[in-house]
Backbone bond lengths (Angstrom), bond angles and torsions (degrees), N, CA, C in turn:
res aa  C-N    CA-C-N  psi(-1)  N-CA   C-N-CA  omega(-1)  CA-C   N-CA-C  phi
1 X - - - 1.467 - - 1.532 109.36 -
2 X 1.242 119.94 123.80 1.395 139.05 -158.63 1.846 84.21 -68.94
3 X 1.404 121.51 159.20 1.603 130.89 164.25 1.552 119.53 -59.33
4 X 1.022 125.42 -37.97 1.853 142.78 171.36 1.454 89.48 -57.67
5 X 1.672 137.45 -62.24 1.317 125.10 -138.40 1.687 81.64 -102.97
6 X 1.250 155.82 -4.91 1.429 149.13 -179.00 1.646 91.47 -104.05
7 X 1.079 135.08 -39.72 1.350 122.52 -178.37 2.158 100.08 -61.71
8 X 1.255 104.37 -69.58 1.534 113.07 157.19 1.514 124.40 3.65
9 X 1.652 96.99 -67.39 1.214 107.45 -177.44 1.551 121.78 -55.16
10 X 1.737 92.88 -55.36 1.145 110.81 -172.85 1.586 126.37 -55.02
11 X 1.520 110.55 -24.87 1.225 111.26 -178.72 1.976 110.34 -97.98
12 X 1.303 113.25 -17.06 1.254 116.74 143.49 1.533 142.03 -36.05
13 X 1.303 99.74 -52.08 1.392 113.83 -171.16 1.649 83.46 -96.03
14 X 1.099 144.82 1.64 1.491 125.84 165.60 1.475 117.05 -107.67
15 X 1.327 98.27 24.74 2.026 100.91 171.38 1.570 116.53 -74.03
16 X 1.459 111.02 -13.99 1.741 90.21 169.53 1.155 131.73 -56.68
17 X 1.640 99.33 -25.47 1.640 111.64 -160.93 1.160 122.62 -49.20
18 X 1.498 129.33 106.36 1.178 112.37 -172.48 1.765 147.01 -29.19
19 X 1.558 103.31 -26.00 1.388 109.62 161.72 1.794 134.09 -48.42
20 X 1.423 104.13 -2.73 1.340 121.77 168.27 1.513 122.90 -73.55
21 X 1.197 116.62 -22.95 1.606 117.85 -163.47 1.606 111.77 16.20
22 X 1.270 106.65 96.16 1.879 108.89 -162.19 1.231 88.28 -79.27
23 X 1.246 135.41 -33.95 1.828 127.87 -155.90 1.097 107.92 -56.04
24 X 1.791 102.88 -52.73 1.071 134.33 175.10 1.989 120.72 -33.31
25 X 1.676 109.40 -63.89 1.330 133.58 174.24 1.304 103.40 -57.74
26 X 1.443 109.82 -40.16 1.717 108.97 -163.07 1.685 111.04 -55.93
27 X 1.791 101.61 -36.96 1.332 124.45 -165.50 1.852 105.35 -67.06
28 X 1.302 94.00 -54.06 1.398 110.65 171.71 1.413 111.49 -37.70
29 X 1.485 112.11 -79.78 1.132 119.75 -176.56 1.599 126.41 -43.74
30 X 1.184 102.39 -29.62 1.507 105.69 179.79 1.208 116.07 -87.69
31 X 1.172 117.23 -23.78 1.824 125.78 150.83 1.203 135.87 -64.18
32 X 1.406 115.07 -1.83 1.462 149.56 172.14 1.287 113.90 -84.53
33 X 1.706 101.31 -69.05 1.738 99.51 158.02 1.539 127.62 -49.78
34 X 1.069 103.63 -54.93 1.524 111.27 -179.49 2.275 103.44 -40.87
35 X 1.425 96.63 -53.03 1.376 80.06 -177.40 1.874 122.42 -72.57
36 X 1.706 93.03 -27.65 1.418 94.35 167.42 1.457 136.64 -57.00
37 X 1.857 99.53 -16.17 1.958 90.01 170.10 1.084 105.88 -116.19
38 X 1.433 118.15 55.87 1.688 129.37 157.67 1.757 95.04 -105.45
39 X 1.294 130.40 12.38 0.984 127.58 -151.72 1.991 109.46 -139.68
40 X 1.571 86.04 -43.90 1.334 125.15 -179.69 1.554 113.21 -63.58
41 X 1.635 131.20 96.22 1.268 125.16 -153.70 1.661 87.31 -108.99
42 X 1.225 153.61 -29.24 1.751 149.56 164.79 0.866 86.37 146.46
43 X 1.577 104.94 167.90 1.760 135.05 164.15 1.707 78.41 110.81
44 X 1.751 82.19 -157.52 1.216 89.20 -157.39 1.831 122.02 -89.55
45 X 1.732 114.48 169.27 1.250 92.41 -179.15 1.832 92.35 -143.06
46 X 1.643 108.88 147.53 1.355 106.82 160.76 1.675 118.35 -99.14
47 X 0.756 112.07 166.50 1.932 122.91 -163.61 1.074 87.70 -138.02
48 X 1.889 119.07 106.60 1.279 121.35 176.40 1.735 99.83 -99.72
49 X 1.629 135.53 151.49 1.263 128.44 179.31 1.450 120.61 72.52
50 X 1.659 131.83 22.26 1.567 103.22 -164.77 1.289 130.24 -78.83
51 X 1.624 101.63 -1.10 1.793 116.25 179.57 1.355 93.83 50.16
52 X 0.913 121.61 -149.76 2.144 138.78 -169.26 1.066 99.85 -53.98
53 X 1.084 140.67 39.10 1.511 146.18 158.99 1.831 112.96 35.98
54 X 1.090 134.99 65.53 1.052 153.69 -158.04 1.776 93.39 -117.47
55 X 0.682 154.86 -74.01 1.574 164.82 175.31 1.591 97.28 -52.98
56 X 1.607 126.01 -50.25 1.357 121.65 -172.59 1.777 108.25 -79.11
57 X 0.544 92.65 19.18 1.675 104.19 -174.07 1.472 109.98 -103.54
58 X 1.614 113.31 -47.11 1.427 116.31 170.86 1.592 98.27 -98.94
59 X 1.062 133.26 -2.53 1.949 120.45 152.09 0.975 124.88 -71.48
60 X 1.772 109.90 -36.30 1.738 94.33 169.51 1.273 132.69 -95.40
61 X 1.531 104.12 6.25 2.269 89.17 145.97 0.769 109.29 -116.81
62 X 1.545 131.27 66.52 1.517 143.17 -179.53 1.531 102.75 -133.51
63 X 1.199 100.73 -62.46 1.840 125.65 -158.93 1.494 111.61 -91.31
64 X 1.851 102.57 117.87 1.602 108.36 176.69 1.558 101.03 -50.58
65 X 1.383 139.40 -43.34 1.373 104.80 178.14 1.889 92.43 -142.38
66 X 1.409 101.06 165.50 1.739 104.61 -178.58 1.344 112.15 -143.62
67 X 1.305 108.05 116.35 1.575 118.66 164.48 1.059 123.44 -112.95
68 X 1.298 142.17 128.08 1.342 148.04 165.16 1.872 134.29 -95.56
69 X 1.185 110.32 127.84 1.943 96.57 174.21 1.830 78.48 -124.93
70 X 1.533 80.36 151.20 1.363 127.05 -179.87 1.447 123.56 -160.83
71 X 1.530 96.88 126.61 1.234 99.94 -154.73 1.529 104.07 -89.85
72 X 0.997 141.74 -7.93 1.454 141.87 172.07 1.775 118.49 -68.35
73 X 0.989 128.73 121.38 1.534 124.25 177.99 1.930 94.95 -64.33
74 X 1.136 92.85 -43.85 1.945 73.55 -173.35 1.239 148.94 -69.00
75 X 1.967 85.61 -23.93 1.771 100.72 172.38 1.747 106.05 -85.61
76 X 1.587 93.11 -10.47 1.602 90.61 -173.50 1.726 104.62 -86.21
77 X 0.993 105.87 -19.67 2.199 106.18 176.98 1.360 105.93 -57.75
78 X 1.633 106.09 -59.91 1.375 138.26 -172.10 1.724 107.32 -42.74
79 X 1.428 113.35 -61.89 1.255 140.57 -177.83 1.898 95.17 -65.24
80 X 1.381 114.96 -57.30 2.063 91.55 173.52 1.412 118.85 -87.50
81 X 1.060 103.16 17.42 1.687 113.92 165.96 1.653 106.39 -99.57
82 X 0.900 137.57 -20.46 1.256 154.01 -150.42 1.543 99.88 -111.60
83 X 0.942 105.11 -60.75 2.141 119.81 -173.21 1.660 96.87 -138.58
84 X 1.597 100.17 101.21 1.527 108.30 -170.64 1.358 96.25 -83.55
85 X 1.470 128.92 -32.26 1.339 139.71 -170.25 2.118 111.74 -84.14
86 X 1.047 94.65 6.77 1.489 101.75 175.04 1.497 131.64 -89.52
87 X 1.363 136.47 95.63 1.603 102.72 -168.20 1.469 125.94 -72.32
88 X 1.349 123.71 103.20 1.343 133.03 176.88 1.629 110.72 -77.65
89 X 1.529 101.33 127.06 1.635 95.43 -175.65 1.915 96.66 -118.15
90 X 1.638 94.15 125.27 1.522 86.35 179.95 1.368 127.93 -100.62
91 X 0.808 142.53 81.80 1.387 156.70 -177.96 1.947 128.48 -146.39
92 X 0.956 104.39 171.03 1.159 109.46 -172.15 1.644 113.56 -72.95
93 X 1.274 137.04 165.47 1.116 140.10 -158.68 1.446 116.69 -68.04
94 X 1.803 91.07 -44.10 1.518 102.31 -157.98 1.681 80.17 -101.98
95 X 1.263 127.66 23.71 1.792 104.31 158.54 1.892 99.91 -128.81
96 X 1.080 108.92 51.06 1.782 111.57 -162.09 1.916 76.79 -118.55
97 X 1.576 89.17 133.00 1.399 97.18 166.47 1.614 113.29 -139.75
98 X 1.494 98.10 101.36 1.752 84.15 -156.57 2.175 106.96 -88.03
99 X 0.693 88.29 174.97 1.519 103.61 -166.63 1.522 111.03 -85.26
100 X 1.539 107.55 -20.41 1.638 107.06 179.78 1.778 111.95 -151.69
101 X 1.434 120.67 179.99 1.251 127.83 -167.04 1.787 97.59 -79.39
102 X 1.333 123.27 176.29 1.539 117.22 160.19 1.291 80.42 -140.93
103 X 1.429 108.63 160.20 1.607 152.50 128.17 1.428 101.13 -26.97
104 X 1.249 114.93 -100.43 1.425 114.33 -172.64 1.189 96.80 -123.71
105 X 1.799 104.94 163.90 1.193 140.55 169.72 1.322 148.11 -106.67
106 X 1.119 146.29 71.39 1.454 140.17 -133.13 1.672 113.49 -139.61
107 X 1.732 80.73 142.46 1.886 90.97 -149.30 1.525 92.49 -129.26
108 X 1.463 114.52 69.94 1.458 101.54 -171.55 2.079 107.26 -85.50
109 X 1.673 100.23 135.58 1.067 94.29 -167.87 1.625 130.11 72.68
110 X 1.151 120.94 30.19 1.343 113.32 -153.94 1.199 102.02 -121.83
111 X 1.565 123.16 -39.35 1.551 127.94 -145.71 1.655 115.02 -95.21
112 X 1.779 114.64 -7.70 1.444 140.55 179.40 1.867 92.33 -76.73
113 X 1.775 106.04 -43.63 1.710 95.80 -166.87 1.939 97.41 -87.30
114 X 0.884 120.71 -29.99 1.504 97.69 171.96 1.512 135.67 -42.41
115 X 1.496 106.65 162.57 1.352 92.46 161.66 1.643 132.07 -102.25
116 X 1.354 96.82 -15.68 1.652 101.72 170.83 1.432 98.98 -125.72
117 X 1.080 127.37 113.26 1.435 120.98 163.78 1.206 139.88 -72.49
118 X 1.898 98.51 -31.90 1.503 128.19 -172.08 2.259 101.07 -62.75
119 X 1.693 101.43 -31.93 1.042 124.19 161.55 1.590 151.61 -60.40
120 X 1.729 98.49 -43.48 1.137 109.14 153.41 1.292 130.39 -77.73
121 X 1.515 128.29 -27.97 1.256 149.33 178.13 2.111 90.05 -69.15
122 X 1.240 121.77 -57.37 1.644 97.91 173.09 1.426 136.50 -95.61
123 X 1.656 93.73 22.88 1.346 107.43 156.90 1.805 108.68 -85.67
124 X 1.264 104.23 -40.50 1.396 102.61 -170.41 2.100 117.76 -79.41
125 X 1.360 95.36 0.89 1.238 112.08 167.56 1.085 143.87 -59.88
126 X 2.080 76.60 -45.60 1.780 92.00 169.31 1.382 122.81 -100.13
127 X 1.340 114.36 14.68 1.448 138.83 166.58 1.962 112.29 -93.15
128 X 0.981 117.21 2.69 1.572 117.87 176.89 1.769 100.84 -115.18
129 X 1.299 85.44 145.69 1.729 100.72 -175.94 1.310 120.54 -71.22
130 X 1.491 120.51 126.63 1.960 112.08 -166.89 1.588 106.11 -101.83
131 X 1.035 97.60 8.99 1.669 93.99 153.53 1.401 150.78 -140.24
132 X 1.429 90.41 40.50 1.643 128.60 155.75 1.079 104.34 -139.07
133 X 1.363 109.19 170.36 1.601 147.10 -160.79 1.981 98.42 -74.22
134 X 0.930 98.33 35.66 1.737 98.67 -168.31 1.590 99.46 -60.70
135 X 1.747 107.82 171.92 1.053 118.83 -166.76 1.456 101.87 -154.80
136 X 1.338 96.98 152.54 1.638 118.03 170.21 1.659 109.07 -118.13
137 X 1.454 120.44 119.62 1.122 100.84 159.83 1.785 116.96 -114.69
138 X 0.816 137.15 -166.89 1.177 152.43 138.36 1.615 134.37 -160.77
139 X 1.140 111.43 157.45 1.548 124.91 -171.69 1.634 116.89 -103.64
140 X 1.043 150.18 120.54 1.281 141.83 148.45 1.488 134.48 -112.08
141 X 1.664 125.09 170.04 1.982 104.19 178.91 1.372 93.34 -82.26
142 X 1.115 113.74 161.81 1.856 134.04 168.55 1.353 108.22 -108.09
143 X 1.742 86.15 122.80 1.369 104.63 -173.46 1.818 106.68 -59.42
144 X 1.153 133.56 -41.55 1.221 162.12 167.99 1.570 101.59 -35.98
145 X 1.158 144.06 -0.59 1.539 119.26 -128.34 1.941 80.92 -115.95
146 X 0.980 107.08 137.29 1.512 117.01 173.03 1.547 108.35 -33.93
147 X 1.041 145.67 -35.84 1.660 152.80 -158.85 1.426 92.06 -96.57
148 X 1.167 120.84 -34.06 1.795 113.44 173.50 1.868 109.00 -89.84
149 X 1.299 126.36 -34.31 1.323 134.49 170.32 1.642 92.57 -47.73
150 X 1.177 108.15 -65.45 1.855 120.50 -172.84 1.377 120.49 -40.75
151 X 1.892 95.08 -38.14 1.502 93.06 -172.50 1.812 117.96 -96.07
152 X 1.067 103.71 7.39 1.800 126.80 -175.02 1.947 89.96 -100.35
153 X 1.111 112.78 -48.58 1.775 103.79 178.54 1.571 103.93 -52.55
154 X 1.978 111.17 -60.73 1.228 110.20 -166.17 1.668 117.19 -61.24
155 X 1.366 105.77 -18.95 1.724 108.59 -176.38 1.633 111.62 111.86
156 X 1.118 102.56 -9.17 1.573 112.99 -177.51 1.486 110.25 -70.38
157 X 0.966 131.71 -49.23 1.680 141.08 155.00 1.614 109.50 -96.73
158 X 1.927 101.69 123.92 1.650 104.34 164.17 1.694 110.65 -63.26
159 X 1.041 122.68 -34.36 1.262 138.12 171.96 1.633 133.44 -129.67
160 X 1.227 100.85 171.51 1.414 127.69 -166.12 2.242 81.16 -71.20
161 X 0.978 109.62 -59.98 1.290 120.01 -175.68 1.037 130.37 -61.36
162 X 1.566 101.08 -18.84 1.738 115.14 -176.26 1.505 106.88 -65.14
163 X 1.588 114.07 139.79 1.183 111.30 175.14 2.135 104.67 -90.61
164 X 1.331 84.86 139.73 1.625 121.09 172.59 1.230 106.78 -45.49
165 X 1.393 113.55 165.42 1.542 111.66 162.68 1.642 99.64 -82.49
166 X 1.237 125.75 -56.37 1.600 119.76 170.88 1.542 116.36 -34.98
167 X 1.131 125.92 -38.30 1.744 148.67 169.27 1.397 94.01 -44.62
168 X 1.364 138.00 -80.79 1.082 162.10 -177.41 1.685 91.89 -47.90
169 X 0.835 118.35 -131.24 1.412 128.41 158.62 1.725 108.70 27.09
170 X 0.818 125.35 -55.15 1.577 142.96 173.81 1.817 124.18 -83.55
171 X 1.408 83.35 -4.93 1.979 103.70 174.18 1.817 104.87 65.89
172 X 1.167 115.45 32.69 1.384 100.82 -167.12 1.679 97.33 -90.61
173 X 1.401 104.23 164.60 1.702 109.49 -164.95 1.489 110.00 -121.60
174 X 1.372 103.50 -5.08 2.024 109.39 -173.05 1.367 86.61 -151.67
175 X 1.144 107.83 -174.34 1.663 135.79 -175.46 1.257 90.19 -151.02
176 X 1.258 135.36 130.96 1.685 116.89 163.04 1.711 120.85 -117.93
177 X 1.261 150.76 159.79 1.438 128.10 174.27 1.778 100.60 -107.10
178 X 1.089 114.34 -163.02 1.516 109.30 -160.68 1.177 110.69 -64.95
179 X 1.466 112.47 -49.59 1.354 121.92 -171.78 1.237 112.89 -72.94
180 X 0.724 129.42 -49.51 2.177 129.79 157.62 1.555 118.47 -34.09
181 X 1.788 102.50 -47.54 1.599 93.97 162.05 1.571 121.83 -77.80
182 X 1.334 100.24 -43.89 2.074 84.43 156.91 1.521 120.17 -21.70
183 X 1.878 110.14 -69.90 0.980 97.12 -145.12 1.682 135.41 -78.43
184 X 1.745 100.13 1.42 1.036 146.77 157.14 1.479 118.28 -41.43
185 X 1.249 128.52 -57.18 1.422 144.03 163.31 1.831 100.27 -51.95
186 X 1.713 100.52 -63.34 1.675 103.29 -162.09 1.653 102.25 -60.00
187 X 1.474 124.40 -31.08 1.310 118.02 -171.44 1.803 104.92 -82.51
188 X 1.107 115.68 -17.18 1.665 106.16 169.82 1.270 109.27 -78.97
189 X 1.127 120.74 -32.33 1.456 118.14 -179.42 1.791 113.71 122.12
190 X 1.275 97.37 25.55 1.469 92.89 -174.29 1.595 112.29 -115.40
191 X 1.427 120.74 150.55 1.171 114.64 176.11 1.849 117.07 -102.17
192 X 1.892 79.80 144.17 1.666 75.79 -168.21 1.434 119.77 -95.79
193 X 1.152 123.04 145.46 1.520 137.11 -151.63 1.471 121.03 -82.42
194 X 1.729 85.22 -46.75 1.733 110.13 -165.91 1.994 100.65 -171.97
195 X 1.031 88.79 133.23 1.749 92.84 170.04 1.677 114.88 -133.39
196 X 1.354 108.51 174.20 1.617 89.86 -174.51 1.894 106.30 -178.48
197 X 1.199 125.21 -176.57 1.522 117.21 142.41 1.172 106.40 -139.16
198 X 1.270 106.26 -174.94 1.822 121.21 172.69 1.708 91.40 -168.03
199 X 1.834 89.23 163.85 0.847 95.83 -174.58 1.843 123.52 98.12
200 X 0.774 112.85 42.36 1.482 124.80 -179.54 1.672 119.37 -50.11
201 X 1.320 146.00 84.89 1.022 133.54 -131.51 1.218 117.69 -137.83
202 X 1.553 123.92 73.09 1.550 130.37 -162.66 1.859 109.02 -60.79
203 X 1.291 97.84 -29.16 1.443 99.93 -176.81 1.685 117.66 -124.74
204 X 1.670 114.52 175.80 1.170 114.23 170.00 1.319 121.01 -59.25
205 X 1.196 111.07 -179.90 1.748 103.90 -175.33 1.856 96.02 -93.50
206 X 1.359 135.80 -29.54 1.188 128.03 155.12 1.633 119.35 -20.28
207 X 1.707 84.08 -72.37 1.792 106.05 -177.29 1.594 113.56 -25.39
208 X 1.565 92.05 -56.60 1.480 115.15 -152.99 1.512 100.48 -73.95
209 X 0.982 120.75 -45.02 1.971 135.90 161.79 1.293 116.45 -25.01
210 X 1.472 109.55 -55.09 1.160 121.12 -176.42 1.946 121.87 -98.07
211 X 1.274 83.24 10.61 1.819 81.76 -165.70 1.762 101.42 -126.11
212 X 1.365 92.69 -57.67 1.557 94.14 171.41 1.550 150.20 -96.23
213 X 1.079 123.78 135.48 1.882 123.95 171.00 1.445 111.36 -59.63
214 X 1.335 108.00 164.92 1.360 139.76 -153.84 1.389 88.94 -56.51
215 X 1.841 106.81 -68.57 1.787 121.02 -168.44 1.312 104.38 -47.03
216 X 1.517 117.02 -45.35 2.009 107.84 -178.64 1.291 104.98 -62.25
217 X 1.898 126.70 -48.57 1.578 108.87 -173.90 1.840 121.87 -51.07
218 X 1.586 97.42 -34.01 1.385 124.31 -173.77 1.545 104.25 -46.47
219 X 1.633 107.19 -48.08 1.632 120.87 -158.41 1.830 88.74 -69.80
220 X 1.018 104.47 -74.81 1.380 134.55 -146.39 1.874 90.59 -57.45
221 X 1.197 130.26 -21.94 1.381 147.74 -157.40 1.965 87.93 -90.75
222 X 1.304 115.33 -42.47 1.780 118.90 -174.83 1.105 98.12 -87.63
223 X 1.349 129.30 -35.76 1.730 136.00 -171.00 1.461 98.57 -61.09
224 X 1.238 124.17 -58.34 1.706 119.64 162.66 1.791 137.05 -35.04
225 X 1.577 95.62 -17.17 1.364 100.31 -170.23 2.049 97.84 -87.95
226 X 1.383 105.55 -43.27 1.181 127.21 163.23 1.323 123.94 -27.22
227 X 1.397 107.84 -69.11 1.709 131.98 177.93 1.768 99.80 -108.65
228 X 1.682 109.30 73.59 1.527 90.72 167.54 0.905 114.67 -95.39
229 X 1.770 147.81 24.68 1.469 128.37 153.42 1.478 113.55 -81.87
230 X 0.949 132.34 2.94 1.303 147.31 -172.11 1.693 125.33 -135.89
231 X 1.681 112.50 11.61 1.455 109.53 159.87 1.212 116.93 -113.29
232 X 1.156 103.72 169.92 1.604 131.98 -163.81 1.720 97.46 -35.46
233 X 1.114 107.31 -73.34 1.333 127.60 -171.19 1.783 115.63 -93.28
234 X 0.937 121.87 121.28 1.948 130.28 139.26 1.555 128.00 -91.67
235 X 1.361 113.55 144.29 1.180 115.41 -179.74 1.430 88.51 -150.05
236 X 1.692 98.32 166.46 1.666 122.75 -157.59 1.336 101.06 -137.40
237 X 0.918 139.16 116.85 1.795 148.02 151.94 1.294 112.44 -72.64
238 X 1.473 130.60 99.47 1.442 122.31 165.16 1.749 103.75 -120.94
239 X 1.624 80.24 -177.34 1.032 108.11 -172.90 1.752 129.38 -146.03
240 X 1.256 120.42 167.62 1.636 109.82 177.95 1.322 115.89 -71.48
């Protein structure tokens, strides 16, 4: 097992850990989709990264057709145990050779744990269809996001950039702020469509687990779209 796919593993098989607050992610994530099919015109779509399939769950009664690669053997068992009728391809990004064009593309959370992004983003380029309106989206956290500003005042982060203990914990390799994930898209060669955040996020996702109801995550989840240099999350809509 190559070092990329044993590092993989390892942080897979450590999602119980409580430092996840899933309720928390679940909420996220589905607010992710929600903005992704303002974007999302039909046919087909691949789901690169879905780990615990939380995002593929609301793609497949969404999406005329759904394929996924994932590079983890464990989220990938889990995931054809889960949707036997799905084709799950398990391997790593840059060894995925898929068999047909997609519609769209979507990498929520994905492009912080890579190691080249500028790379995966023009691998997945030549995996979107050039004669429709196809799309790439992806999601990432913002380094920028008030809950990281907060934690650089209190001393908990030297920086805006510093990785988290959740950072760590979650294998992520960058933090990026909006304009950094822009420039990411413009250096692969893709044009960008729509950019944005959501997710407004004064606290950890622990915090928020334990403190707040559904309707406050709900609020605070649109309050991000409002103030996106400063929420939790950014995401980028491109295109060819």
């Amino acid at each position: 097992m190559c070092l990329e796919k044993r590092r993989l593993e390892n942080i897979a098989q450590d999602y119980s850990n409580p430092l996840q607050a899933k309720e928390v992610s679940a909420y996220e994530i589905s607010y992710c989709f929600d903005i992704f099919k303002r974007f999302y015109q039909g046919g087909s779509i691949l789901e690169m990264g879905p780990a615990e399939g939380v995002m593929t769950r609301r793609l497949i009664k969404y999406a005329d057709y759904l394929e996924i690669v994932e590079g983890s053997d464990y989220f990938s068992n889990a995931l054809k145990k889960e949707f036997p009728n799905l084709s799950v391809n398990c391997c790593l990004f840059e060894e995925f050779k898929p068999t047909r064009k997609y519609d769209a593309i979507v990498m929520g959370h994905v492009l912080e744990h890579v190691e080249s992004p500028v790379e995966i983003l023009k691998l997945a380029k030549t995996w979107l269809k050039t004669d429709t309106s196809g799309i790439i989206f992806a999601a990432v956290p913002n380094s920028h996001s008030i809950h990281r500003q907060a934690a650089v005042k209190m001393g908990l982060l030297d920086s805006e950039k510093s990785m988290s203990e959740a950072d760590v914990f979650h294998g992520h390799r960058r933090v990026y702020n909006l304009e950094e994930f822009l420039q990411e898209f413009v250096n692969a060669g893709l044009k960008v469509v729509a950019s944005g955040g959501y997710w407004l996020k004064p606290l950890s996702n622990q915090q928020i687990k334990e403190q707040w109801n559904k309707e406050m995550i709900e609020a605070f989840m649109q309050l991000g779209e409002q103030y996106p240099e400063i929420a939790g999350d950014i995401y980028v809509a491109a295109s060819l």
